[in-house]
N, CA, C and O of each residue as an XYZ file, in Angstrom:
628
protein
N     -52.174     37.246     -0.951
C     -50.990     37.762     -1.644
C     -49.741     37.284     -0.898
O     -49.542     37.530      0.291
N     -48.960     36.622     -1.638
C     -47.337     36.600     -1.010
C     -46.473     37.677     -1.057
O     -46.462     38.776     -1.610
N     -45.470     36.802     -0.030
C     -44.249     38.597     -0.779
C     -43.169     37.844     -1.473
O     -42.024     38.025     -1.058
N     -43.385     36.910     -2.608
C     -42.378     36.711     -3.310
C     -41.934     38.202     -4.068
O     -40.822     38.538     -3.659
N     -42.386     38.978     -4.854
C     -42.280     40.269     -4.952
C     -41.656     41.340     -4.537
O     -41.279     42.264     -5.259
N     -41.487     41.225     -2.992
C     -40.673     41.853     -2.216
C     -39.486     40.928     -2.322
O     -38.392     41.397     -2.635
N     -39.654     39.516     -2.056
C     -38.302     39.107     -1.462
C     -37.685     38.721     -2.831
O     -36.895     37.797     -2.640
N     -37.748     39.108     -4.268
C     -37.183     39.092     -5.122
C     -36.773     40.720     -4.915
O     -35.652     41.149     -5.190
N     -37.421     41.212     -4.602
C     -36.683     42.766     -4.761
C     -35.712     43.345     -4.019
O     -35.163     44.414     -4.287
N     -35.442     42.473     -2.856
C     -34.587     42.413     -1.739
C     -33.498     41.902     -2.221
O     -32.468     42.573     -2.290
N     -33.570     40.545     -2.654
C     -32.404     40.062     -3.650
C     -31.822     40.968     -4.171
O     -30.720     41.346     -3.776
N     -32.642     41.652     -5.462
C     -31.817     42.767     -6.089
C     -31.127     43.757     -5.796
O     -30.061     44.145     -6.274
N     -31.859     44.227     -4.865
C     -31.114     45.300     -3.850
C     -29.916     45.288     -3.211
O     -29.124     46.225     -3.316
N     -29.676     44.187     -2.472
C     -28.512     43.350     -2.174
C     -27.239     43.079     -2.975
O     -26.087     43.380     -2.660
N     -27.678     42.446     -4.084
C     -26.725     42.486     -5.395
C     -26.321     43.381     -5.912
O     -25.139     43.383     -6.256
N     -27.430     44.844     -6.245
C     -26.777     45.485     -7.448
C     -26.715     47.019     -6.463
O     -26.255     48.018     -7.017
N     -26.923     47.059     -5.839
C     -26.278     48.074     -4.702
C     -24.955     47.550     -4.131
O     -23.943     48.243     -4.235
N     -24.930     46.580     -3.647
C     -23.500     46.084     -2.998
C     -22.457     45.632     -4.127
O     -21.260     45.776     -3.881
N     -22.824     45.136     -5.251
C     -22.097     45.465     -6.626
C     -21.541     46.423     -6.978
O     -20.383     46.347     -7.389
N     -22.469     48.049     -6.890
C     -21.994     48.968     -7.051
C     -21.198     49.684     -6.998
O     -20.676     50.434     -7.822
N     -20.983     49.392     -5.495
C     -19.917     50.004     -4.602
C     -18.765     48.779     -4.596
O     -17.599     49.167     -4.524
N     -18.861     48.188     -4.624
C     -17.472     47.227     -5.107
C     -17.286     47.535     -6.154
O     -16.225     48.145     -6.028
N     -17.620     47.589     -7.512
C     -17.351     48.546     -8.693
C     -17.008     49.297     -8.972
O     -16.278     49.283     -9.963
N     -17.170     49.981     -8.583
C     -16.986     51.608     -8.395
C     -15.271     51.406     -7.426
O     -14.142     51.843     -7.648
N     -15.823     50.585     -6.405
C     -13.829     50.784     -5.410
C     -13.419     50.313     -6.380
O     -12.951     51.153     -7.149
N     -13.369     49.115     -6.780
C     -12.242     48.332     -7.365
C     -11.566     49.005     -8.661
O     -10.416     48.929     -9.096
N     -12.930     49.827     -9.205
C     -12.307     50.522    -10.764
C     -11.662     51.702    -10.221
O     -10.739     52.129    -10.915
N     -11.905     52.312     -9.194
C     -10.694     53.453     -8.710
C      -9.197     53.059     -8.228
O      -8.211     53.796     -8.248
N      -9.265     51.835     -7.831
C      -8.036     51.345     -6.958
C      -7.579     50.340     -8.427
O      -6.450     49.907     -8.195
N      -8.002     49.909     -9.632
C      -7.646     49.067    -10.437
C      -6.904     50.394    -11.409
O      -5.876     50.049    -11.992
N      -7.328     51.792    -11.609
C      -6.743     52.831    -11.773
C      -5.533     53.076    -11.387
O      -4.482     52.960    -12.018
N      -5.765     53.497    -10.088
C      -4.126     53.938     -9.384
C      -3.273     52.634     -9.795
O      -2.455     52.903    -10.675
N      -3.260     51.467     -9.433
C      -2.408     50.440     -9.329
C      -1.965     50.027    -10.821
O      -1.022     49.306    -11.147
N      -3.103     50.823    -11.811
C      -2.568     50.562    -13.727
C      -1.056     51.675    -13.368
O       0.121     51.331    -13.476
N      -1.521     52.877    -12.983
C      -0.443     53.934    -12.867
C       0.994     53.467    -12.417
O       2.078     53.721    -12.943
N       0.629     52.519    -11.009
C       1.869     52.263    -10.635
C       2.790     51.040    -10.989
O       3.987     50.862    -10.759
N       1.622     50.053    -11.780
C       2.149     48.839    -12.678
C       3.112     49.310    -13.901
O       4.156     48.713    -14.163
N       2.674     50.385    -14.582
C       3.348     51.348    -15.743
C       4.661     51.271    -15.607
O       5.534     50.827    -16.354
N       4.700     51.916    -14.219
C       6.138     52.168    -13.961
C       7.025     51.005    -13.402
O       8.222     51.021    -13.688
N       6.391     49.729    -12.418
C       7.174     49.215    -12.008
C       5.986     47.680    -11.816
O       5.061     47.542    -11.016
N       6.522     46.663    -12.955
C       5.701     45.536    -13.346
C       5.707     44.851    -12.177
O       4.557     44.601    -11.819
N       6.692     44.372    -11.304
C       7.006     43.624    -10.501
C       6.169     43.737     -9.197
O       6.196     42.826     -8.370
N       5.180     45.230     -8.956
C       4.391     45.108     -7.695
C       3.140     44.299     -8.591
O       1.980     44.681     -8.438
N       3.339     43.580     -9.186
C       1.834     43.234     -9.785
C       1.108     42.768     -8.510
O       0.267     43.526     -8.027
N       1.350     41.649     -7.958
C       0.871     40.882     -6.609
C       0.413     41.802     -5.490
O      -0.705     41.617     -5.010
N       1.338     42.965     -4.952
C       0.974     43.565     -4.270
C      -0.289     44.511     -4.475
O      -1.089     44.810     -3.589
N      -0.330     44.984     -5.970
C      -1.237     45.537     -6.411
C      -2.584     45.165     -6.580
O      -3.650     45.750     -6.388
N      -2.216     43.848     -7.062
C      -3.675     43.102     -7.420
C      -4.687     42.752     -5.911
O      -5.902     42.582     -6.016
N      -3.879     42.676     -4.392
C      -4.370     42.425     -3.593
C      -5.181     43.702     -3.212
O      -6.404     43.574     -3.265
N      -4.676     44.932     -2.829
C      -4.916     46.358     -2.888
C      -6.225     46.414     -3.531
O      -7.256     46.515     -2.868
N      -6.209     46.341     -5.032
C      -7.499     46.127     -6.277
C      -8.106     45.429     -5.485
O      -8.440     46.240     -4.622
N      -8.568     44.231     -5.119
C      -9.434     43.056     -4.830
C      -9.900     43.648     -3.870
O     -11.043     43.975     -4.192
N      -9.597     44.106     -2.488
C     -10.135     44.379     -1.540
C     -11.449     45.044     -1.365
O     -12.247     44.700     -0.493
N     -11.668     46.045     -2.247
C     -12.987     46.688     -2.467
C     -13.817     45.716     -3.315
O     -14.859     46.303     -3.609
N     -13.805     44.842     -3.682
C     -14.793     43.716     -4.144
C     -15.336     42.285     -2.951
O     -15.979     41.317     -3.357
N     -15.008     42.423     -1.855
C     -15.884     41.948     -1.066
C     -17.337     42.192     -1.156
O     -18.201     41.363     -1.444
N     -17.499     43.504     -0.855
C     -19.066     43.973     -0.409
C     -20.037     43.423     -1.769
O     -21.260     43.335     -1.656
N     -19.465     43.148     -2.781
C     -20.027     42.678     -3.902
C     -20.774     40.786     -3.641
O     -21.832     40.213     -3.902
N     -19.575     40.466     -3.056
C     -19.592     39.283     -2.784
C     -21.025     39.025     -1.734
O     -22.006     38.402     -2.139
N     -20.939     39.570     -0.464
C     -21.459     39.568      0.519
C     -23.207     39.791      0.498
O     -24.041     39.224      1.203
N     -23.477     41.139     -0.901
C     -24.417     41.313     -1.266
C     -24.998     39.641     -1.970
O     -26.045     39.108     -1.603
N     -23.865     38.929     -3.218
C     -24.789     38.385     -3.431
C     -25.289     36.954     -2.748
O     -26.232     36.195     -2.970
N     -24.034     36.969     -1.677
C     -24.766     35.799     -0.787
C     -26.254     36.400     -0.083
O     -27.246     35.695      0.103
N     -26.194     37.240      0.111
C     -27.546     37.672      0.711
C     -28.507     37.140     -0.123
O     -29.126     36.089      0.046
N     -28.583     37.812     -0.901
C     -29.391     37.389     -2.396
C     -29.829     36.380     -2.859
O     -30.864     36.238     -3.510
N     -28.737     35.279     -2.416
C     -28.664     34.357     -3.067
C     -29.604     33.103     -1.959
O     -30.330     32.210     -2.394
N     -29.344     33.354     -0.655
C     -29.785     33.083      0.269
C     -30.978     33.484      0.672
O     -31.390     32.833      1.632
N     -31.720     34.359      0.273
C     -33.103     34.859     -0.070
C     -33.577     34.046     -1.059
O     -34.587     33.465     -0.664
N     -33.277     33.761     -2.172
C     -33.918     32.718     -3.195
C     -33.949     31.781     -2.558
O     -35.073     31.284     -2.486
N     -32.935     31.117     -1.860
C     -33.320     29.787     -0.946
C     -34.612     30.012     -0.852
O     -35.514     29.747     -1.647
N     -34.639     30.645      0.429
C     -35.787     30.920      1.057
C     -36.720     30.900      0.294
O     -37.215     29.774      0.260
N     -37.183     31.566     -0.308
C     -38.781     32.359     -1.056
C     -39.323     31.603     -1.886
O     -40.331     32.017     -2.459
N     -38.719     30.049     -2.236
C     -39.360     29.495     -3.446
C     -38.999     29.119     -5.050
O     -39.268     28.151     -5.760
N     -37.999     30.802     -5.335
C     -37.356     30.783     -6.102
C     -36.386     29.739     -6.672
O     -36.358     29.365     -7.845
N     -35.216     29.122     -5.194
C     -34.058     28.081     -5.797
C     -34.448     26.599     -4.337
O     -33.798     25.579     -4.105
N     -35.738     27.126     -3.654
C     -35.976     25.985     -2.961
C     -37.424     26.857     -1.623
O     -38.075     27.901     -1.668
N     -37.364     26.130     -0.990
C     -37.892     26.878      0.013
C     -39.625     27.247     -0.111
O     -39.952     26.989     -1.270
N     -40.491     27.617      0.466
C     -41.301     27.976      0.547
C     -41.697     29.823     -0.389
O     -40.902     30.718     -0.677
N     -42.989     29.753     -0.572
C     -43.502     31.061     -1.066
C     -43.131     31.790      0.679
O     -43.032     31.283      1.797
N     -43.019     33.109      0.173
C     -42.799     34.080      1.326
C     -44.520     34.881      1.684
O     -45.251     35.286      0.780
N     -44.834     34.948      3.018
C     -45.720     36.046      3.411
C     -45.402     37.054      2.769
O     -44.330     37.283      2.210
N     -46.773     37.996      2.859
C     -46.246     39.490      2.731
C     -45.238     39.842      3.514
O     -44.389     40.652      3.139
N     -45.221     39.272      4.688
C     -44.502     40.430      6.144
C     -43.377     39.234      5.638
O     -42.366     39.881      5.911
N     -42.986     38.278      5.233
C     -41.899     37.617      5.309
C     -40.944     38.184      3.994
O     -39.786     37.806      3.815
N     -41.504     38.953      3.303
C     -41.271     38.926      2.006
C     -40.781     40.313      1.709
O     -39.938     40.592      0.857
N     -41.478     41.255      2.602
C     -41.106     42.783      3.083
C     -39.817     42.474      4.042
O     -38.790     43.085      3.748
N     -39.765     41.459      5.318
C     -39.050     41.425      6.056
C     -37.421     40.924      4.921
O     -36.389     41.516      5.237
N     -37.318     39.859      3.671
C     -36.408     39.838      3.295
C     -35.412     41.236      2.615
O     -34.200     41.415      2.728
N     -36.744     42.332      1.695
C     -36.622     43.421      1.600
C     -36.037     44.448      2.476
O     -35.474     45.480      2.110
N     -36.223     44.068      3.590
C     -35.683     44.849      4.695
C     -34.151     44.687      4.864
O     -33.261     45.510      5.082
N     -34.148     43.643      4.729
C     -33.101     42.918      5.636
C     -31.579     42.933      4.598
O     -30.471     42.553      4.976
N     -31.949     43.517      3.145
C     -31.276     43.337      1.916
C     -31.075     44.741      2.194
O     -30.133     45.193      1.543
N     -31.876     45.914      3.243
C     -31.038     47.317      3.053
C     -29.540     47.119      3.632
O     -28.525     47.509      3.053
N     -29.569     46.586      4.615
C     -28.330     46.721      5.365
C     -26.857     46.231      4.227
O     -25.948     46.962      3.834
N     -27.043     45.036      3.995
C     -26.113     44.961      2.907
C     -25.740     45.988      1.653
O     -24.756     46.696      1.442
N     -26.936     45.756      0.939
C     -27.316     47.199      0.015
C     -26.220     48.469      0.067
O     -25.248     48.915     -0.543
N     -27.164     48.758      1.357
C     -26.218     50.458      1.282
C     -25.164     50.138      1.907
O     -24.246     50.899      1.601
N     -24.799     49.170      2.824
C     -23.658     49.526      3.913
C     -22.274     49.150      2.439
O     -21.210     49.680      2.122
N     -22.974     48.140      1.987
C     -22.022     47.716      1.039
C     -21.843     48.586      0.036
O     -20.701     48.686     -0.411
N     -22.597     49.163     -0.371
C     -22.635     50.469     -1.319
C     -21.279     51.090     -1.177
O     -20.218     50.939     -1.783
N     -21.776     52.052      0.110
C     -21.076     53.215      0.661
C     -19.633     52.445      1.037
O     -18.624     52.832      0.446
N     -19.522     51.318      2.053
C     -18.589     51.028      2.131
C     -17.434     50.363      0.958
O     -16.231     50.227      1.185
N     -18.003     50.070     -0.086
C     -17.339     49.773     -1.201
C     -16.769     50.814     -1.826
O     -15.814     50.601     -2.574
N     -17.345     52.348     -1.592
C     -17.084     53.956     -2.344
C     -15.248     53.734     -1.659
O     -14.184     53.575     -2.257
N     -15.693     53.851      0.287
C     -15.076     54.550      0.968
C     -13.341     53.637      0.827
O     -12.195     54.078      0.740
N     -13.926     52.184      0.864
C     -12.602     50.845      0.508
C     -11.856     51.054     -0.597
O     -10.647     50.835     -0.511
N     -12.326     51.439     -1.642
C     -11.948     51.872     -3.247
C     -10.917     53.143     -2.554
O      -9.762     52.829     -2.267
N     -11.417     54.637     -2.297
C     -10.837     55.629     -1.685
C      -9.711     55.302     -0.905
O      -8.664     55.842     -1.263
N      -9.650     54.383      0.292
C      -8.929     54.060      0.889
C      -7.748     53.150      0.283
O      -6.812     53.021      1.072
N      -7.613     52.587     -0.771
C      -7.162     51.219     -1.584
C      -6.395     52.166     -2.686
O      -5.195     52.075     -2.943
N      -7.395     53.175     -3.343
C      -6.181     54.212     -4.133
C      -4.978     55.314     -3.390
O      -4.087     56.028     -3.851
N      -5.397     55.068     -2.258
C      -4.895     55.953     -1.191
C      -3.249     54.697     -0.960
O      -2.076     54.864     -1.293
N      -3.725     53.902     -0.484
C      -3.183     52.954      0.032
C      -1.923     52.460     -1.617
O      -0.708     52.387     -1.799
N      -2.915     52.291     -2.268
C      -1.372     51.909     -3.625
C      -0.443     52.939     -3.909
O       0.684     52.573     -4.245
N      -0.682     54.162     -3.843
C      -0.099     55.370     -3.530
C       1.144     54.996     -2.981
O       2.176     54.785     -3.618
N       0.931     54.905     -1.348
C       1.874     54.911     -0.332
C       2.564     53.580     -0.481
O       3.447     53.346      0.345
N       2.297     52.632     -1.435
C       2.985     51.597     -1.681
C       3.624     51.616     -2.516
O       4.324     50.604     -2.487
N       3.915     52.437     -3.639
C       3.861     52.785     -4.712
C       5.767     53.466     -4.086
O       6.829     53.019     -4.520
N       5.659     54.295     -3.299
C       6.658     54.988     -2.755
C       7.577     53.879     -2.168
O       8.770     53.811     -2.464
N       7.005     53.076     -1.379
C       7.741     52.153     -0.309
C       7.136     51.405     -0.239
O       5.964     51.557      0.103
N       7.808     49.917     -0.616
C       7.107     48.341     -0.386
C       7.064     48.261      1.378
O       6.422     47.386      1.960
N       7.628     49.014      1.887
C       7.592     48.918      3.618
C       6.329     49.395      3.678
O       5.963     49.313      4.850
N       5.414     49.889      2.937
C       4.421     50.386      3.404
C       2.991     49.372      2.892
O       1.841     49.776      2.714
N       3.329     48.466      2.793
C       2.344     47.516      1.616
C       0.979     47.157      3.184
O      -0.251     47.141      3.132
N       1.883     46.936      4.332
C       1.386     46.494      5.187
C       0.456     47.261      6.005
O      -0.570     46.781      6.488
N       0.832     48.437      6.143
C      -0.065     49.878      6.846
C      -0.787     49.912      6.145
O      -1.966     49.985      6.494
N      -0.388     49.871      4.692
C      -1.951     50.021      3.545
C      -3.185     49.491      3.703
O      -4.319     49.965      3.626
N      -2.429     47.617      4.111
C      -3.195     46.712      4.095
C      -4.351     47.166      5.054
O      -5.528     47.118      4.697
N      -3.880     47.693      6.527
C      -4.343     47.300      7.695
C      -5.595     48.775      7.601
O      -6.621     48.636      8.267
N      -5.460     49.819      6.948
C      -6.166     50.662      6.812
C      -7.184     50.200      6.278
O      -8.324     50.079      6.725
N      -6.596     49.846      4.951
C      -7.906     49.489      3.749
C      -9.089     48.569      4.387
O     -10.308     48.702      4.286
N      -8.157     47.387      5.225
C      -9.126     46.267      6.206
C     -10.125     46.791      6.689
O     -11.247     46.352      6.439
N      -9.905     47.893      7.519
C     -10.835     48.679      8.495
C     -11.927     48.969      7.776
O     -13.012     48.520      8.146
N     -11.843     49.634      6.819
C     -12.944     50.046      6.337
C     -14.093     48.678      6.421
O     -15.290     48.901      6.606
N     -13.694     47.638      6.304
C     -13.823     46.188      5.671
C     -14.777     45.975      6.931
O     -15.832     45.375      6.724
N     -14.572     46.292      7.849
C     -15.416     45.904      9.319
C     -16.883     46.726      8.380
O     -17.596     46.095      7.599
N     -16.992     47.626      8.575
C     -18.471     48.271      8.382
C     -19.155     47.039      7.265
O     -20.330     46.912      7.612
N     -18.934     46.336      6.372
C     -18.941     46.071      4.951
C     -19.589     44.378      5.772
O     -20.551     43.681      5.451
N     -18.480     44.194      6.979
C     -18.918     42.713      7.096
C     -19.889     43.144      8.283
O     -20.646     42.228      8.607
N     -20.033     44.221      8.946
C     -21.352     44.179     10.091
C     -22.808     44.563      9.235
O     -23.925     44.220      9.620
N     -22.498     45.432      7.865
C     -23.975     45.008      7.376
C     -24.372     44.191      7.042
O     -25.588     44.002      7.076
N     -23.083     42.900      6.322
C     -23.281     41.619      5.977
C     -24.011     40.591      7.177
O     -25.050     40.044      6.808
N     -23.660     40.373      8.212
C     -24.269     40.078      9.245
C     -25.411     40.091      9.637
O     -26.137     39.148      9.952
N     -25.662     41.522      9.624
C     -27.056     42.092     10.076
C     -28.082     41.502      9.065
O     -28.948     40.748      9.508
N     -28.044     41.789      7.751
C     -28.667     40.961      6.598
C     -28.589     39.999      6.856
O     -29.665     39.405      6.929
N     -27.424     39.261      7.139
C     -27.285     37.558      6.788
C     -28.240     36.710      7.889
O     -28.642     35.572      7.649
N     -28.532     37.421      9.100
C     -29.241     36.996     10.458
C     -30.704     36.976     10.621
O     -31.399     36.194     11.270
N     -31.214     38.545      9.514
C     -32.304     38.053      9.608
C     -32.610     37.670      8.581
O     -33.725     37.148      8.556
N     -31.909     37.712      7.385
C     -32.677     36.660      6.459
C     -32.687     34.521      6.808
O     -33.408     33.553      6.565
N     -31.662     34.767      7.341
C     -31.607     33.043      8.166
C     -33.035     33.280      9.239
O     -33.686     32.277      9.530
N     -33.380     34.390      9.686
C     -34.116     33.725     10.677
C     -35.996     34.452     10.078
O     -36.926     34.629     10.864
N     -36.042     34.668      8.880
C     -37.548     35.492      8.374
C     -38.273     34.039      8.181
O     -39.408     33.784      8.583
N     -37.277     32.995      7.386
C     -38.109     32.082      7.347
C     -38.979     31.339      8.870
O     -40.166     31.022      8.787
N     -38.382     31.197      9.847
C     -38.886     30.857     11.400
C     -39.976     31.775     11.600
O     -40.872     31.340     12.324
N     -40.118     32.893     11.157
C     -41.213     33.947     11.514
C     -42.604     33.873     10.945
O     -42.932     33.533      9.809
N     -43.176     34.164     11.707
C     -45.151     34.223     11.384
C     -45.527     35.033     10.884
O     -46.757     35.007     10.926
N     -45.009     36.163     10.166
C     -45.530     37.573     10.019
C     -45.826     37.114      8.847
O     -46.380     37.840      8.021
């Protein structure tokens, strides 16, 4: 038995969990920033950057994903072991949820953030630097995924 099975399911996981939560931010922060476009057309730019920010983790998921099909056979690469194939599965949680959750918390932070921009273009920049932060958690699950799926294929399991 292979684990193409798993490491297609890892893919998915990756994608439509870390989708989620970029979805979910971006349609809360694409909200506030309709509110504050209403009133004043001219932050469009500032706004639209604000919006975008919670759509990383989307991104990040589907390089994972996408980089797992390398691997497994699917868009090149070899059939996966079981343990190689569980190990891509694995390796698709970290993105998954971190991107999930961190896509909820970036969205939260991003409607928060158009708010205080919304009041004062002096504040476009504090917004920025908040909303970023969140952005660290989002790129250390990306990592963590991205490392061992580069390195499952080298493995014997």
């Amino acid at each position: 038995m292979n684990g193409l099975f798993f490491a297609l399911l890892g893919a998915s996981i990756a994608t439509a969990l870390a989708g989620f939560g970029s979805a979910k931010g971006v349609g809360s922060a694409a909200q506030a920033a309709m509110g504050v476009l209403s009133e004043d057309p001219s932050k469009f730019g500032k706004m639209l950057v604000l919006t975008l920010l919670p759509g990383t983790q989307g991104l990040y998921g589907f390089i994972v994903a996408f980089l797992i099909l390398v691997n497994c056979g699917v868009l090149g690469g070899t059939l996966p072991t079981l343990g190689q194939g569980l190990a891509f599965a694995g390796a698709s949680l970290a993105i998954g949820i971190g991107g999930m959750v961190s896509g909820f918390a970036q969205g939260n932070a991003a409607v928060s953030g158009i708010a205080m921009s919304a009041k004062d273009d002096k504040n476009f920049s504090k917004a920025m630097v908040s909303i970023t932060l969140v952005e660290i958690y989002a790129l250390l699950s990306f990592i963590v995924s991205l490392l061992v799926v580069i390195s499952v294929p080298g493995i014997n399991i």
